[in-house]
C-alpha positions, 0 to 999 in steps of 0.5 A, spaced: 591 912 202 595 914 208 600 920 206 607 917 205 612 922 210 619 925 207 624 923 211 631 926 213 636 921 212 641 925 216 637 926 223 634 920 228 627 923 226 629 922 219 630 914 222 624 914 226 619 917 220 623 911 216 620 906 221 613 910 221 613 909 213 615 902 214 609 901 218 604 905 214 606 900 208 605 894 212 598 895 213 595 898 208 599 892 204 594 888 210 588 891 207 589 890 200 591 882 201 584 882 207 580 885 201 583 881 195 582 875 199 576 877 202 574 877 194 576 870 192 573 867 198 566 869 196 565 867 190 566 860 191 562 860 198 556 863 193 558 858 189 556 852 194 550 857 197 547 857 190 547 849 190 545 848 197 539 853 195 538 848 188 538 842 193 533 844 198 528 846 192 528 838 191 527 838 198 520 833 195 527 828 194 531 828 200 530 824 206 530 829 213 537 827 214 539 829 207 535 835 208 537 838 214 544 836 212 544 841 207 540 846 211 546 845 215 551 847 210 547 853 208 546 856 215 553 855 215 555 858 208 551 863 210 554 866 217 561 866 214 559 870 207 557 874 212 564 874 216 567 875 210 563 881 208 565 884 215 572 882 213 572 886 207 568 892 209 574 894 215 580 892 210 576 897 204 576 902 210 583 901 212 585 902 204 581 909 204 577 905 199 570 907 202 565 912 199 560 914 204 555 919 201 553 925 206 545 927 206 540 929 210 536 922 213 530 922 217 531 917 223 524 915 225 523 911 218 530 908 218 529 906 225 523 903 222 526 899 217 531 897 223 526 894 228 523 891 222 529 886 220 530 885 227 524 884 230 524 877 228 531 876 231 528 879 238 522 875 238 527 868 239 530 871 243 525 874 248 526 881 248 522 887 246 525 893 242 523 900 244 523 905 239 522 913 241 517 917 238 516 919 231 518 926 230 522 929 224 529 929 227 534 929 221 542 927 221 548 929 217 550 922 214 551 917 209 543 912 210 546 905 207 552 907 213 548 909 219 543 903 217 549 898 217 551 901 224 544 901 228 542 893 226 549 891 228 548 895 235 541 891 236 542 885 233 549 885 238 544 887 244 539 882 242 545 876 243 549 878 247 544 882 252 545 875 256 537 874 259 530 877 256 528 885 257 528 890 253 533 894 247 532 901 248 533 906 242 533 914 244 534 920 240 536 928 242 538 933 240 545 935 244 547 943 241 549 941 234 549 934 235 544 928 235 545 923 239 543 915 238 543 910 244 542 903 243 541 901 251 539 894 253 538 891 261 542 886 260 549 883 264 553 888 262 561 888 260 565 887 265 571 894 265 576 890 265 573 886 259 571 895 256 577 896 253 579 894 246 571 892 245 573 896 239 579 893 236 578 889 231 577 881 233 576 882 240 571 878 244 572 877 250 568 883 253 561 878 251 564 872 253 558 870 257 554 870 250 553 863 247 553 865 240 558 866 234 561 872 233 568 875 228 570 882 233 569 885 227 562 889 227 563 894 233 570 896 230 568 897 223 562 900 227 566 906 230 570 906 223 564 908 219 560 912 224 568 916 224 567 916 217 560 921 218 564 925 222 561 922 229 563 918 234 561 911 237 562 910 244 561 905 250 557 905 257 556 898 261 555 896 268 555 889 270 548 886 272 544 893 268 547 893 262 550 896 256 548 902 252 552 904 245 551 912 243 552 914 236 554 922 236 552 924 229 552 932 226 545 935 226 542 935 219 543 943 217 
């Protein structure tokens, strides 16, 4: 919870405080009503996935139409429950409300583990994920978390790469920090289109890519990197690609 500031009546800066904490209220009542109504819409969505799911068991009983229909209906479904779970991770780290437990994680098998949920994602769409050699390199950072990131920058740099090649990801060791890129040779972000790519709900940087997205992966990305005490950044050059590194502690 953001810490409310005493305020001086009896100065401009009391005045300039008074507005401050007027704004901090505003947007931590924002993110509690983006995770409550967040809430509400997932549990009727479910709801209406788990029918789908009971239709399509039936399928020996639908015609193509009607089966393919309701296949719609869960793609669907499916794509906004996700929307839905961004929407409620960013407001639950804005409302301080995220516990992120800090250890030791070995990066080689959890790149594995990335590689392997993509891979199918890549095969469609034409690419190839390089990983870097096995080693027994180590970061400081909560696993669940840094997963979410690294499948979140692959699965971007598969979409929106623009045409087929190649999703590079690299590690070293930069004095006490680790450094993860996420590189693909793609078309690359335009600068204009560089700035505010983390600010929550912007698309126009990947305006170029055909598929559906909320704005919403990058910022909670960088909140949650932020949050192992790390650092997310973007580097792109239209026509080459785009390339994402995440700065996190050297495990002790």
């Amino acid at each position: 919870m953001t810490e409310i500031l005493p305020i001086d009546e009896d100065s401009t800066t009391g005045e300039l405080l008074s507005r401050l904490n007027d704004a901090v209220a505003a947007s931590e009542e924002k993110s509690r009503f983006l995770a409550s109504l967040s809430h509400e819409l997932r549990t009727p969505l479910t709801t209406v996935l788990g029918f789908c799911e009971l239709l399509l068991d039936e399928s020996d009983k639908l015609d193509d139409d009607q089966a393919d229909s309701i296949g719609e209906i869960q793609n669907a479904g499916s794509h906004m429950l996700s929307l839905i779970n961004e929407v409620l991770d960013l407001a639950k780290i804005d409302a301080g409300k995220t516990k992120l437990v800090m250890r030791n994680v070995a990066l080689s098998p959890l790149l594995g583990d990335v590689a392997a949920l993509v891979k199918h994602q890549a095969i469609s769409a034409g690419m190839q994920l390089q990983l870097p050699p096995d080693d027994a390199l180590q970061v400081c950072a909560d696993q669940g978390a840094l997963k979410q990131v690294l499948l979140n920058l692959c699965s971007n740099a598969i979409k929106h790469s623009g045409r087929p090649g190649d999703v590079t990801i690299r590690t070293c060791v930069v004095d006490d920090r680790v450094h993860i890129t996420v590189a693909d040779d793609g078309l690359g972000i335009e600068p204009h289109h560089q700035e505010g790519i983390f600010d929550p709900f912007r698309r126009t940087a990947l305006r170029h890519s055909i598929h559906d997205g909320s704005g919403i992966g990058l910022p909670l990305s960088r909140r949650l990197v932020e949050k192992m005490a790390g650092v997310l950044s973007l580097q792109s050059t239209p026509g080459k690609g785009t390339c994402f590194t995440i700065d996190l502690p050297l495990a002790d």
